[in-house]
N, C-alpha and C positions, 0 to 999 in steps of 0.2 A: 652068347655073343662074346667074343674073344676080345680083349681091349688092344688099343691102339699102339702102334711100337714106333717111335721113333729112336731120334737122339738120344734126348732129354731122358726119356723111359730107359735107354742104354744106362746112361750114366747113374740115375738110381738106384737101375738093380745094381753096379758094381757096387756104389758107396751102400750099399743096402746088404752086400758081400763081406764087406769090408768090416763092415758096424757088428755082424754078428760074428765075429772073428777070424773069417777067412783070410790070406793073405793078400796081398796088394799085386800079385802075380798073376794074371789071368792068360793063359792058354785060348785062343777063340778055336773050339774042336768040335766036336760031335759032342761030347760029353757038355760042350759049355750051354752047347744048344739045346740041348735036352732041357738045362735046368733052365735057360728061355722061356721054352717050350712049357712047362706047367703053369707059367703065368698070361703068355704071349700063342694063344692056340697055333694059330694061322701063319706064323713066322717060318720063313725061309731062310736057308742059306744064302743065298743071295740078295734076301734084305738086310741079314746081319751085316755080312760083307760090305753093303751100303754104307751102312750106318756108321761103321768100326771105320771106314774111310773117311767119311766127316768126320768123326771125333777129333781122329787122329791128323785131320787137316788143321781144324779148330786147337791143336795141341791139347785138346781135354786127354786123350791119351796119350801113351807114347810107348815103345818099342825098349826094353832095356839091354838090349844088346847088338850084336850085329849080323848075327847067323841067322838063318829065314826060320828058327826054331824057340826062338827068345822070347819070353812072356811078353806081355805090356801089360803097363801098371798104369794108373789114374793119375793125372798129374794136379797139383792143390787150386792149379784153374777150376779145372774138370771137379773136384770136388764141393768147390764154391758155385758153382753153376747147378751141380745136382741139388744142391742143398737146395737153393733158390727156388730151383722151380719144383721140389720135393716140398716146398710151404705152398709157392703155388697153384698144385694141383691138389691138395688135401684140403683146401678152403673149402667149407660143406656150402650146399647152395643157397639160403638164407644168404652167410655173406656175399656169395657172390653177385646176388639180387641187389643189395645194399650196396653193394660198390658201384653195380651198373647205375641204379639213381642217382648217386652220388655222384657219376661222372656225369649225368644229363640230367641234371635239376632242372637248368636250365629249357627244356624239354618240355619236361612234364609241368611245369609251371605256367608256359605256353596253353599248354593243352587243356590244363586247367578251369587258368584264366578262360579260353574259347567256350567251354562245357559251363559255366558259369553264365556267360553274356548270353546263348543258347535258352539256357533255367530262365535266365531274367527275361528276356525277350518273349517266351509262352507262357511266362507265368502274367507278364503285363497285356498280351494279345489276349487271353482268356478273362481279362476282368473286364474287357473295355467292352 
């Protein structure tokens, strides 16, 4: 199963280009797609396309020059945003269990409580 590409996944793999010492220059070609493509099965040209347009809506990227041939590079928005969600998509699922509780204590304390009065109520119908 191929995993999911959006943005966010954009902006990764470039700071993810970047970290292992590539330059801050990125050409979007056939060749960039390829390298997509071994992580990203199922990606298209025209989902990149998408995507490389919101970025660059979002100013995470941007254009260094002005001729239709000019790389774009990642701009230190765009890198603090990869960061961001590059911690949170790597949270293994344990934490992310614990976070969910954690945001609906409130919930499961309910539910509890209910499964509790439940217990008491058959356990007092059965002695009487």
């Amino acid at each position: 199963m191929s995993k999911k590409f959006d943005e966010y996944h954009f902006l990764i793999f470039l700071l993810t280009e970047i970290e292992e010492g590539k330059s801050n220059d990125f050409n979007f070609n056939d060749e960039f797609l390829k390298r997509l493509k071994v992580k990203y099965k199922k990606l298209t040209k025209e989902a990149l396309k998408q995507v490389i347009l919101k970025s660059e809506t979002h100013k995470w990227i941007e254009i260094q020059g002005i001729g239709k041939d000019c790389p774009y590079s990642i701009t230190e928005r765009g890198k603090g945003i990869a960061v961001s969600k590059r911690k949170e998509l790597d949270i293994n699922l344990g934490k992310k269990i614990n976070k969910f509780i954690g945001d609906y204590k409130n919930i499961f304390y309910l539910i509890g409580f209910c499964v509790m009065l439940i217990l008491a109520y058959l356990k007092i119908k059965g002695q009487v």
